[in-house]
VOVOBA-963264 format. One record per residue (C-alpha): residue in one letter; x, y, z. Coordinates in steps of 0.5 Angstrom, whole numbers, padded with zeros to 4 digits. Each point is the difference from the previous one (the first is absolute). Example, Ala and Ser with C-alpha at 12.3 -4.5 7.8 and 13.67 -1.06 7.14 Angstrom:
BEGIN
  residuo     c1     c2     c3
        a   0025  -0009   0016
        s   0002   0007  -0002
! end
This chain:
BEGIN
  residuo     c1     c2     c3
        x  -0064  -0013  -0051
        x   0007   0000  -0001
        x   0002  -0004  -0007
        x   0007  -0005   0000
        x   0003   0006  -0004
        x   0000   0005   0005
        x   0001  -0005   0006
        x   0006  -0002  -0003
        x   0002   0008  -0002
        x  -0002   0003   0008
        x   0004  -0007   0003
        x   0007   0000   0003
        x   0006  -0003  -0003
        x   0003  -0006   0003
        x   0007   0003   0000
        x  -0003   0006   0003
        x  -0004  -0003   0005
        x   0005  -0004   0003
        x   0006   0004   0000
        x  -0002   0007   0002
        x  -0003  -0001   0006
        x   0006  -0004   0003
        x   0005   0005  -0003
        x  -0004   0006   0003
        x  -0001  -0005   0007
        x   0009  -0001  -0001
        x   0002   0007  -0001
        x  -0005   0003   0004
        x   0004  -0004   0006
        x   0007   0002  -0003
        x  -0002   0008   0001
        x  -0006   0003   0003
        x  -0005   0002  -0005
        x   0003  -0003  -0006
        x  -0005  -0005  -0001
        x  -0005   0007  -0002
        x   0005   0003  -0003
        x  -0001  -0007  -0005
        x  -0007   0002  -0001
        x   0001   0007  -0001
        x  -0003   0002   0007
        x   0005   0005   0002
        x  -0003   0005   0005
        x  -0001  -0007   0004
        x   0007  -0003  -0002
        x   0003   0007   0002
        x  -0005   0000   0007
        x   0003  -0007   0001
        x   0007   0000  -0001
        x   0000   0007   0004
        x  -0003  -0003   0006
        x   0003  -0007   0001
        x   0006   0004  -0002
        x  -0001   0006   0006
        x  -0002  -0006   0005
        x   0006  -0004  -0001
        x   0005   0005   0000
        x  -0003   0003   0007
        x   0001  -0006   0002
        x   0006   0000  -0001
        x   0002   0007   0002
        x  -0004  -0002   0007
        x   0006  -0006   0001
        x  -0005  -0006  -0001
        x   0002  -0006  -0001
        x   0002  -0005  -0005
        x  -0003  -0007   0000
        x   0004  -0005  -0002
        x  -0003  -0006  -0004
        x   0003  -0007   0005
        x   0000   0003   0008
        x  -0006  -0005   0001
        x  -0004   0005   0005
        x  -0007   0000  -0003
        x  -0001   0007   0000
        x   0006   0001  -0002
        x  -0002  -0005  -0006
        x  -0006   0004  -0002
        x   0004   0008   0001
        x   0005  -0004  -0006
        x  -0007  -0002  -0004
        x  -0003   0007   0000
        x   0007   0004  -0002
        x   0001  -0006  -0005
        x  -0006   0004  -0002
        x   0004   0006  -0002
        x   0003  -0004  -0006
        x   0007   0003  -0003
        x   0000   0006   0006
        x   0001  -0007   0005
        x   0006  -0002  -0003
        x   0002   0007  -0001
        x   0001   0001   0008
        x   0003  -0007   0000
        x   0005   0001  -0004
        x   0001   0007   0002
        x   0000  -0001   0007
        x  -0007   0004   0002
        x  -0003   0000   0007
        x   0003  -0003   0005
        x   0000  -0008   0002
        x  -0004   0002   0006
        x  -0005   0005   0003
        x   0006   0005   0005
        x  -0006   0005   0002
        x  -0007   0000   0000
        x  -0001   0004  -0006
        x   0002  -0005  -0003
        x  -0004  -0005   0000
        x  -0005   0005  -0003
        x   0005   0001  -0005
        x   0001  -0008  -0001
        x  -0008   0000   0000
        x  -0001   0006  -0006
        x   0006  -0005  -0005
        x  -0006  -0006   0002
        x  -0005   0004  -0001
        x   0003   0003  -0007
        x   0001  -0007  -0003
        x  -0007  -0003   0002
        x  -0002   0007  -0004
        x   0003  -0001  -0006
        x  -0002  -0009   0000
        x  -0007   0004   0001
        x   0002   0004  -0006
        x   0003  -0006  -0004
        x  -0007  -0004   0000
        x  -0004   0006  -0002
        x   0003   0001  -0007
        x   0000  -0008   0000
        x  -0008   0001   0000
        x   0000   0005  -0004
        x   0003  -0003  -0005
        x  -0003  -0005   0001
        x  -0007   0003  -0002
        x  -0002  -0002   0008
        x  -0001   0007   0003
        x  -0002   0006  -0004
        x   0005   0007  -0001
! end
């Protein structure tokens, strides 16, 4: 049985354990991998930040679309939210003018259908490193 002494030593600090877990979940969202990287994780932080790189980048390369936050199209709605999911490499191609405003070829659309995947991904990826600093889920 544990004594109030050694609870006490072996209980997380509330600073910590309000704080890590949301700038773990926040930056992990901003740039893949880096909510590992936080929690000293690398090799998981490198394969994340590789892999939600690759994809978008080859969705890219592959023509793929751009979603656009207000056309009003349901599944145009949800593209725009799975790509918002890539966080600062989203805003990226929208301020550098990535992809294309509408799928010209049918590679494309699986070009469009990599950027979407890549940014559901690294949200996957964000809420992992948010459980694991919470305490919630094991390394």
């Amino acid at each position: 049985m544990a004594t109030p002494a050694t609870a006490k030593a072996h209980a997380p600090t509330n600073t910590q354990s309000s704080t890590l877990p949301l700038l773990c979940l926040l930056a992990g969202w901003l740039i893949p991998g880096a909510g590992h990287f936080l929690l000293r994780k690398p090799i998981r932080g490198a394969l994340l930040f590789l892999s939600v790189l690759a994809m978008f980048f080859i969705g890219i390369a592959l023509q793929g679309k751009i979603y656009q936050p207000n056309t009003g199209d349901l599944l145009d709605i949800l593209g725009f939210l799975g790509q918002l999911g890539a966080g600062l490499l989203y805003a990226c191609a929208r301020l550098f003018d990535w992809g294309h405003a509408s799928v010209q070829i049918a590679l494309a659309d699986y070009g469009t259908k990599f950027i979407v995947v890549s940014g559901l991904l690294n949200v996957v990826a964000a809420v992992d490193a948010h459980s694991l600093a919470n305490g919630r889920k094991a390394s």
